[in-house]
N, C-alpha and C positions, 0 to 999 in steps of 0.2 A: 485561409487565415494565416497568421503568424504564430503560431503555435507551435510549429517543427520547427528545429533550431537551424537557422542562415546563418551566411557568415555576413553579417551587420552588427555596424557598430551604433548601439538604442544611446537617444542624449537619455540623460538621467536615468543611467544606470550605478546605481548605488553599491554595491556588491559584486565583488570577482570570486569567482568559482576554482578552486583546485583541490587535486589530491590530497587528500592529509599525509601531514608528512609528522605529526606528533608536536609542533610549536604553536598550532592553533590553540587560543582556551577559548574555551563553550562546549559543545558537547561533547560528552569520551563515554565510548558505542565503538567498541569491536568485534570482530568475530565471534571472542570466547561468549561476550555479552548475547550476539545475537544469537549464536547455536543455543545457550540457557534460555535466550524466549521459546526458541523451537522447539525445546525438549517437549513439552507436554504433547502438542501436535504431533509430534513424530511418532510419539509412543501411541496415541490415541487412534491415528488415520497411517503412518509408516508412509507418507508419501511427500519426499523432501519439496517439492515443487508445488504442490496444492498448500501444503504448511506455510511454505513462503509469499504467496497468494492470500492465505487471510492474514498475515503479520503485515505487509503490503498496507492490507485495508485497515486495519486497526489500530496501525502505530506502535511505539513503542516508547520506554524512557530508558535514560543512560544511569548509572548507576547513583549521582544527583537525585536524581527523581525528575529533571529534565524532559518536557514531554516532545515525541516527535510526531508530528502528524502525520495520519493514518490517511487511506483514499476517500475511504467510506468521508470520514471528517472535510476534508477538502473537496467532498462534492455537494456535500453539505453545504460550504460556505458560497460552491458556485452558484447554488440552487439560489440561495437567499442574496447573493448579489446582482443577481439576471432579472430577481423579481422587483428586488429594489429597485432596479434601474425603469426597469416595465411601470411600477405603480407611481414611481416619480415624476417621469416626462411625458410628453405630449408631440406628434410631429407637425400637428399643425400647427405648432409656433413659426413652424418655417413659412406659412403664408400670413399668420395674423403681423406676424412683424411688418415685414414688406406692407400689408394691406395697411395697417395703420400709419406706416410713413407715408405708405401714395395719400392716404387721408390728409394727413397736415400738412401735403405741398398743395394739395386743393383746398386746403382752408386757408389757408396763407394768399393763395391768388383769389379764391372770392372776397377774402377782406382788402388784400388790395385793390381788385375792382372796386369795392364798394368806396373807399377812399377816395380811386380815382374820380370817379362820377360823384362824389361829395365836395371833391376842391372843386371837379366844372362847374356846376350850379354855384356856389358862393364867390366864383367869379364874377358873378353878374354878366358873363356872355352866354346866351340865350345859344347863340350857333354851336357855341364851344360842348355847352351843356348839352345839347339833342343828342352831339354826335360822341358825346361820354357816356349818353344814357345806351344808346343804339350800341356800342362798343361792351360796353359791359351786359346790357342783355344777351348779345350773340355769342361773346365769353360764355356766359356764365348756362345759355344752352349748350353750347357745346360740351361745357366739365358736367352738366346735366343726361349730355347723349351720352357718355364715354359708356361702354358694356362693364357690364359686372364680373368680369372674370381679370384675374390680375395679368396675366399678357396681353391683354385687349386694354387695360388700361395705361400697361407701361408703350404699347404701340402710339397708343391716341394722345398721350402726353412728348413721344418724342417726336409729333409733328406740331405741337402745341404749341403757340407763339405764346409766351407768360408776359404778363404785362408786369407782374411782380418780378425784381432783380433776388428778392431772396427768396422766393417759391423755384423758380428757374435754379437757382445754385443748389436749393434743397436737394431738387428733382436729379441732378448732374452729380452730385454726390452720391442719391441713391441708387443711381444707374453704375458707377465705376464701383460702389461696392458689392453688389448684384453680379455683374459679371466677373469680379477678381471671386466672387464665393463658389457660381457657377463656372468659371475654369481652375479653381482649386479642386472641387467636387471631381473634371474633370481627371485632373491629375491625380487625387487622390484613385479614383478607379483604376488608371490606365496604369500608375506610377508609386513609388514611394516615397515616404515625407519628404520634400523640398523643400521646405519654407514656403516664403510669400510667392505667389504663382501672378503672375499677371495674365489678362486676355491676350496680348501679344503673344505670348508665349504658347499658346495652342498651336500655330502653327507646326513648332519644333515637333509636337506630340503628336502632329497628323502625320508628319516623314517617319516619325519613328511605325505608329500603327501601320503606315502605307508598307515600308519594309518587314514588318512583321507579319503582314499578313501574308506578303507575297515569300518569306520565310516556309510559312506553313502550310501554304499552295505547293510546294516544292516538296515539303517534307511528305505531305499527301500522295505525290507522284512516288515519291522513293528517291530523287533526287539529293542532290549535293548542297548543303546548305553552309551560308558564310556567318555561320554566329558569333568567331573571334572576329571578325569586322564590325558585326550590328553593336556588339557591347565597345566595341574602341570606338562606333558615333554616337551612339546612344547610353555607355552603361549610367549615366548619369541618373537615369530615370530608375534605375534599380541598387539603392544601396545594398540590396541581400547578396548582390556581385554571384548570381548565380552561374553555375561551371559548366551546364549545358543548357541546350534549347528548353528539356523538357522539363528543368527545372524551371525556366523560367518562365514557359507558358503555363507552369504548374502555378505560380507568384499570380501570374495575372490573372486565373482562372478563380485564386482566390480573392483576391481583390472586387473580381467584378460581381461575385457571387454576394459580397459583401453588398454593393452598390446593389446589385438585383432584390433582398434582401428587402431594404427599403424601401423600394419600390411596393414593393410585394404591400409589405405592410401600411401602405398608404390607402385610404377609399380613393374609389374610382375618377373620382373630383379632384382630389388633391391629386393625385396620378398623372391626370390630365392638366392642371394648371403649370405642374411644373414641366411636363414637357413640352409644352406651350411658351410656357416663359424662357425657358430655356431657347425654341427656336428663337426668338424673337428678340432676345439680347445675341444671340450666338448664331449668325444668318450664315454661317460657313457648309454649306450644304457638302462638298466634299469630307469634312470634318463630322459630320455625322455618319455618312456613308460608310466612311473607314471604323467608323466606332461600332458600327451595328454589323459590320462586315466580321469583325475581331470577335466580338461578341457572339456572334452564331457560331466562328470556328474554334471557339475557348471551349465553349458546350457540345460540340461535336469533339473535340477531342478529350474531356472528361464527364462522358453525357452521367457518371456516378455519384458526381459532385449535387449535392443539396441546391439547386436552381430556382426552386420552390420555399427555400424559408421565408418565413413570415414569423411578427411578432406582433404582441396585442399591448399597445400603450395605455395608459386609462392614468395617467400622472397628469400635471395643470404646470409645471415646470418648461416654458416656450425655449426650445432650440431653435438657432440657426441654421442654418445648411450645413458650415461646417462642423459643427457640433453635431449635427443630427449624423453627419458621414462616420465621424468621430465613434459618436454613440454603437453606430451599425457593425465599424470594425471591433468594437469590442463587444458586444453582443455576442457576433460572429466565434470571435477568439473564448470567450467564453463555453459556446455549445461544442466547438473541437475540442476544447481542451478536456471536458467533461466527457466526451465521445471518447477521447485517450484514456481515460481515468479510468472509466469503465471498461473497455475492450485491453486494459494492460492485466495480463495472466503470467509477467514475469518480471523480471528489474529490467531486465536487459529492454522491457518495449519503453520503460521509461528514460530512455541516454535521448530519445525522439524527441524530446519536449525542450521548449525556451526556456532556461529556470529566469531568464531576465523577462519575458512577457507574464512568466507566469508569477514574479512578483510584483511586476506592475497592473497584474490583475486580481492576486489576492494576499499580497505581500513578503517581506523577505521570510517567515518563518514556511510559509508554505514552500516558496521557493526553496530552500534549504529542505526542507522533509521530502521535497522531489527526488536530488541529489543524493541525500543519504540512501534512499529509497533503491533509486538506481545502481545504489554500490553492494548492497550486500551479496549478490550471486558472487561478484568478484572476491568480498570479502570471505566468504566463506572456501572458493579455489583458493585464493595464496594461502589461506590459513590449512588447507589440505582436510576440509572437513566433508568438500565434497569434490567432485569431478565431471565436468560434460561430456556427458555419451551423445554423439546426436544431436545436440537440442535441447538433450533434457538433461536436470541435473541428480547424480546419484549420490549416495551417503557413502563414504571410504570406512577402511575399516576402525582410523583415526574418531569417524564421528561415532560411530556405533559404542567406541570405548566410554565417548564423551557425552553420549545416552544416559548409560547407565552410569556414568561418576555425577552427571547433575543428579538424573535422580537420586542418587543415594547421598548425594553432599545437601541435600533440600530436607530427608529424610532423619538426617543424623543431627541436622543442625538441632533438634530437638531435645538429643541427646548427647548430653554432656557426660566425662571422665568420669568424674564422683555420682554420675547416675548410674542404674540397673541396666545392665547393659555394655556396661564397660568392658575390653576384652584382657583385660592385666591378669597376668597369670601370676600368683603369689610361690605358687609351689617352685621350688628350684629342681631342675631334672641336672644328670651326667650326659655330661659328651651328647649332647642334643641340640636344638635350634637354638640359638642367639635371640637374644628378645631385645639388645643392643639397649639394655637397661642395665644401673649396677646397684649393689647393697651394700654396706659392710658386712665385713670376713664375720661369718659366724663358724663352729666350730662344731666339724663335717662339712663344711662346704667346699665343693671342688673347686681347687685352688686356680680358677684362671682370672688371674688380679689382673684388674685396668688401671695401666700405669699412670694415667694423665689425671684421673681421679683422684687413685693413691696420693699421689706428689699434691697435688693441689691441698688436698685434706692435711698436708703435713706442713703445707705454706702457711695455709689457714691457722693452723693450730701453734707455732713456732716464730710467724714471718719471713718477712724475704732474707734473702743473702744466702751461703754456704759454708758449707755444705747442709744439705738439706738431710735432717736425721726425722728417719722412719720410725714407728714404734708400731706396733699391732692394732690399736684403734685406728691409724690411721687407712689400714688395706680394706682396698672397694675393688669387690669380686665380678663379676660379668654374671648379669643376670644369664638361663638357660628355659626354652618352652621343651616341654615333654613336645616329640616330635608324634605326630597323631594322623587320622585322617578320617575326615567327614566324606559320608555320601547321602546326595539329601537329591530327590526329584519335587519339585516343584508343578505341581499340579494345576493348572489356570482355567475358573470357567469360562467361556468363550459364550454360551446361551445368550438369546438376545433377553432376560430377563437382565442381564449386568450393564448394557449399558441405558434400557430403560430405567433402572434405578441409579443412573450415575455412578456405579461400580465401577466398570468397566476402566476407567482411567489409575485411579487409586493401585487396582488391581496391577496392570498392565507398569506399572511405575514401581511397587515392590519388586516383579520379576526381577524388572530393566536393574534397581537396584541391588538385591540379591544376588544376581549375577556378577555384577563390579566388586560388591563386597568379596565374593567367594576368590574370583579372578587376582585381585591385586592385593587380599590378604591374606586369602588360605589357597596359593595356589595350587598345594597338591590336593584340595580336597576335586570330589567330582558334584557337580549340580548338571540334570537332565531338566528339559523343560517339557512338559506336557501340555496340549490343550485339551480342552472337551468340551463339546454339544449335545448334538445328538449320537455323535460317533468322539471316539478322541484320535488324538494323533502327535508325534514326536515333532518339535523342532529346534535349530537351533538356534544360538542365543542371536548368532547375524542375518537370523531372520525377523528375529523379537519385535523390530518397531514394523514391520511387516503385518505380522498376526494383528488379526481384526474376529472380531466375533463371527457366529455361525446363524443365519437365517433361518436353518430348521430348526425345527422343534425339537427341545428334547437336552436335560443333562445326564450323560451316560459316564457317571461313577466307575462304575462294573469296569469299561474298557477302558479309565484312565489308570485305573487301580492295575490291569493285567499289563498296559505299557511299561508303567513305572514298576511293579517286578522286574519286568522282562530285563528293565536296564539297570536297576540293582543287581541283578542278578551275576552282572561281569565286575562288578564292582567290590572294594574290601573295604574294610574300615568300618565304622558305626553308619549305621543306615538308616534313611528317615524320608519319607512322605509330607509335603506340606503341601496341602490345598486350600484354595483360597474359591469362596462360593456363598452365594447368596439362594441356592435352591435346594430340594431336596431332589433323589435323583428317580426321572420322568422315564430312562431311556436305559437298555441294557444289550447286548447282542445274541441275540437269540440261536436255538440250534441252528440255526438254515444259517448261520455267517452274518446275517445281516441286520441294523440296529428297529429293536422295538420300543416304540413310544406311546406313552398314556400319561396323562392326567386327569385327574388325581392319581399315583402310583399304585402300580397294583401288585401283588403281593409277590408277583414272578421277579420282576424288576427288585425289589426291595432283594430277596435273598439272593438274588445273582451276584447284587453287590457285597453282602455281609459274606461272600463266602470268597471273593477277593478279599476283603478284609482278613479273614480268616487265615486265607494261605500265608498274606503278607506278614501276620504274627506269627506262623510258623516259621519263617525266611528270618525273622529277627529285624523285622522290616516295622519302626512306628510313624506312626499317622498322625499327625497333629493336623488340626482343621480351624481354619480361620471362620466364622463365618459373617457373612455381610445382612444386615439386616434380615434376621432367622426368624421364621414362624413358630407356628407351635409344633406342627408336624415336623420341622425341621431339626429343631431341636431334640426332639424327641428320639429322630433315628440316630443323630450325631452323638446323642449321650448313650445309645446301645452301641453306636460302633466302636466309641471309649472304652469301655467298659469292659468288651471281648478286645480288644488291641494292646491297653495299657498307656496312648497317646493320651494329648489334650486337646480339651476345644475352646475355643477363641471365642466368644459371641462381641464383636467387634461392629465396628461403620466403617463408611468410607474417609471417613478424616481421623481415626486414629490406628488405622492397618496396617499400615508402613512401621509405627513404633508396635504394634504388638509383635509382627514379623521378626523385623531387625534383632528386637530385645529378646526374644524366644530361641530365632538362633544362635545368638552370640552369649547367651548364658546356656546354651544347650553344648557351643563348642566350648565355652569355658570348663563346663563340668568333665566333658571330654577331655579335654588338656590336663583335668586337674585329676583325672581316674586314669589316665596313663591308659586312655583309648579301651578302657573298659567300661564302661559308661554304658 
């Protein structure tokens, strides 16, 4: 089919395709746009190339609210246009037409006979009259003998002497357009749109087949073949101007797959009529020969190609032949294209596709969602978010940054300045961090006046002109942060109980965010990141969209709690634990090294944990605990490990975690900043 994109020029094509260069208006969809669809996927599954694979299917919108279609969507509509087409038409229009014209050139000549032999007799010649009765009886057996099958009866009408001049012209009419349909049909098989095809014109089509085949007899040996010759006599027959053999016996292979196609879909009868009729208007026996010669070597040389479709009509809508050819190549182009849709696992398999066939099959918007569709691997390299190792495409360490600043700009949007949460330090420190904020001069304040302020507040208060006179209300001092430092581990369950209860995402997004916050606000604070299942484990933050939950059984408290010492323990500053978990803990490591699990918890697990806990209040280590939909047993130990620690506990869901998280740490570093790191 025509579904890979040729170099042909389609009439009625509506729409030109190019790069966006920023002067286009309609959709605006960029990289930043598309990495923020992916964030959730990435954090969720950590794999940029399957991520891009259901974004692919599902679509997207530009920041409008502009929607683009997705694959799943667009094979949706192939599904429902193939059918429409199927429950619409009918192929036996293609003989009841024909069959009802050969009708009214034989009703036209029996009412003419009957005329005839009606003016003999009211001539009053008796001789005249016998021999008009005898003429029209012997007529009128013979249009009585003709066979029932429409080649038998267009054979028996072109030896027919018509005694009628407009049954005869009927009959002459329906014969030249019979055969310009059946060498259109032709050409359509062999060739590409032409125009109007005459019967003459087969001949050309039999030199062209005769050298093509003897073409592919050659290329069969291993031979030397003259293809810039066949396209300088023949390329007429191929607008897709194909640039080698194997393209273009690829063209033809589709084509006549198309033709087969039809066939296929015909009963046995109709099968048989048209090939019948076909001999029988088209008596060029070399001209078959070559056609059936082509055709066995187009299947031998793609014996992988679909030879066998068939489709099930049940529509009352009568086609023509050419119509019905029509109908088959777009049938055809339909199931390829839906065959693409589905077998495309990347952008790049979509650059393969017509966007011009494929809007004259499901319109300019789908076309356009192809295109776009096609760009984003690209859009995402120039924008430096990802890079092709291979084949495949990897996240840099640009996207990783840009992980965790959506998630945490998605996070924050909830939280406003004048809300709890805010990070504005009121207290003024000496000789310490710049908070690039200012006050008026109050009295003790260390004197590092912001001159552009000052001057302003003395324009303000005097107006313009010079010299500009100061006075004491006017001096605006340089706000100062008590210079401090946070160390916090970040505790993550990973158990499959988080993402059966849809946790697991929420979760996985505070981290991503947590991390951004810490990184581009408090960069000298330190955050470790932990997982735990059935066992815990360290990693880091450019592993983060990576981490996926744990199969086994088991959340083991106990060994996230000894990591996170471990890595407090190099650490200065105020110190803090924050876990985030919807279980209570199932799984601890036992003397032998290695981890033990039970549910319901048994009482060895339970105190293995509370005595991490224990050390960690020793260490000066607190523990604040988020929890995600908590039982009662859960609850239960979370308010004892409170209680011996001096932490808090969060009894939270998954759609308001991220602000309990956020606002917890950031009035936890506030109090810090505002205790001059004694906190």
């Amino acid at each position: 089919m025509s579904i890979k994109k040729r170099k042909i020029k389609r009439e009625g094509a509506r729409f030109r395709y190019s790069a966006w260069d920023g002067s286009q208006a309609g959709f605006e969809y960029d990289s930043f746009d598309l990495f923020k669809d992916l964030t959730d996927d990435l954090l969720y599954h950590g794999d940029l190339n399957a991520a891009m694979r259901r974004l692919m299917q599902q679509g997207f919108e530009d920041r409008e609210g502009n929607r683009m279609q997705g694959l799943r969507e667009m094979l949706d509509q192939l599904k429902e246009r193939r059918q429409e087409m199927l429950d619409n038409f009918d192929l036996g229009g293609i003989y009841d037409e024909i069959s009802n014209d050969l009708d009214d050139v034989v009703n036209e000549e029996r009412e003419s006979l009957e005329d005839y032999a009606g003016e003999a007799a009211d001539s009053g010649d008796e001789r005249r009259s016998e021999i008009a009765q005898e003429v029209a009886q012997n007529k009128n057996l013979q249009l009585d003998m003709m066979p029932p099958d429409l080649a038998g009866k267009v054979r028996d009408l072109q030896k027919y002497e018509f005694v009628s001049p407009e049954a005869r012209e009927q009959f002459e009419e329906l014969l030249d357009r019979l055969k310009k349909e059946i060498a259109q049909s032709q050409f359509d098989q062999m060739a590409g749109a032409m125009g109007d095809m005459q019967p003459e014109d087969l001949s050309r089509m039999k030199d062209m087949m005769a050298e093509l085949n003897e073409m592919l007899e050659q290329r069969e040996r291993g031979e030397d073949t003259d293809f810039d010759g066949f396209m300088e006599r023949h390329g007429e027959f191929f607008p897709e101007n194909p640039e080698t053999l194997d393209e273009l016996i690829e063209i033809m292979a589709e084509r006549m797959a198309a033709m087969q196609a039809m066939m296929n879909s015909m009963t046995p009868e109709q099968r048989q009529q048209l090939q019948e009729l076909s001999s029988a208007l088209m008596d060029d026996m070399d001209l078959q020969w070559q056609s059936q010669q082509l055709s066995q070597n187009l299947q031998n040389a793609f014996p992988d190609m679909d030879w066998n479709r068939s489709y099930e009509f049940g529509g009352d809508e009568q086609m023509n032949m050419p119509e019905a050819t029509d109908m088959m190549q777009q049938l055809g182009d339909l199931d390829d294209l839906q065959e693409m849709l589905r077998n495309a696992t990347n952008p790049g398999a979509l650059n393969e596709v017509d966007p011009d066939r494929v809007e004259q099959l499901l319109g300019s918007e789908s076309a356009e969602s192809i295109q776009r569709l096609s760009e984003m691997a690209k859009m995402l390299e120039a924008s430096g978010h990802a890079e092709n190792k291979e084949g495949r495409l990897e996240l840099t360490p640009l996207a990783l940054r840009a992980i965790g600043k959506n998630a945490l700009g998605e996070l924050f949007n909830k939280l406003m300045d004048n809300k709890v949460g805010s990070h504005r330090v009121n207290k003024i420190g000496i000789g310490h961090e710049r908070a690039y904020e200012t006050k008026p001069y109050e009295f003790g304040d260390n004197f590092n006046l912001n001159i552009e302020q000052t001057v302003r507040n003395a324009i303000s208060r005097q107006g313009s002109g010079t010299p500009v006179k100061l006075t004491p209300d006017d001096f605006e001092v340089e706000r100062t942060e008590l210079t401090t430092r946070a160390s916090t581990v970040l505790m993550l369950d990973l158990s499959m109980s988080m993402p059966m209860r849809d946790n697991f995402l929420p979760a996985k997004k505070v981290a991503s965010a947590l991390q951004s916050l810490i990184t581009s606000k408090y960069p000298r604070d330190y955050l470790g990141l932990v997982g735990f299942a059935e066992s815990a484990f360290e990693f880091k933050a450019s592993q983060l969209p990576e981490v996926s939950w744990d199969y086994a059984q088991g959340t083991n408290m106990q060994h996230g709690f000894m990591i996170a010492r471990r890595l407090l323990s190099k650490q200065s500053g105020s110190k803090q634990i924050i876990m985030i978990t919807d279980g209570e803990p199932t799984a601890h490591i036992g003397p032998n090294g290695y981890p033990y699990f039970n549910y319901p918890p048994v009482q060895e697990t339970v105190d293995a944990t509370l005595k991490e806990v224990i050390r960690a209040t020793r260490e000066d280590i607190r523990i604040n605990i988020f929890m995600l939909d908590p039982n009662s047993h859960l609850r239960s130990f979370v308010e004892k490990m409170t209680q011996m620690n001096g932490g808090r506990a969060f009894f939270t869901n998954p759609q308001n975690l991220g602000d309990y998280v956020l606002v917890d740490f950031l009035e936890h570093r506030r109090r810090l900043s505002a205790s001059g790191g004694r906190f």
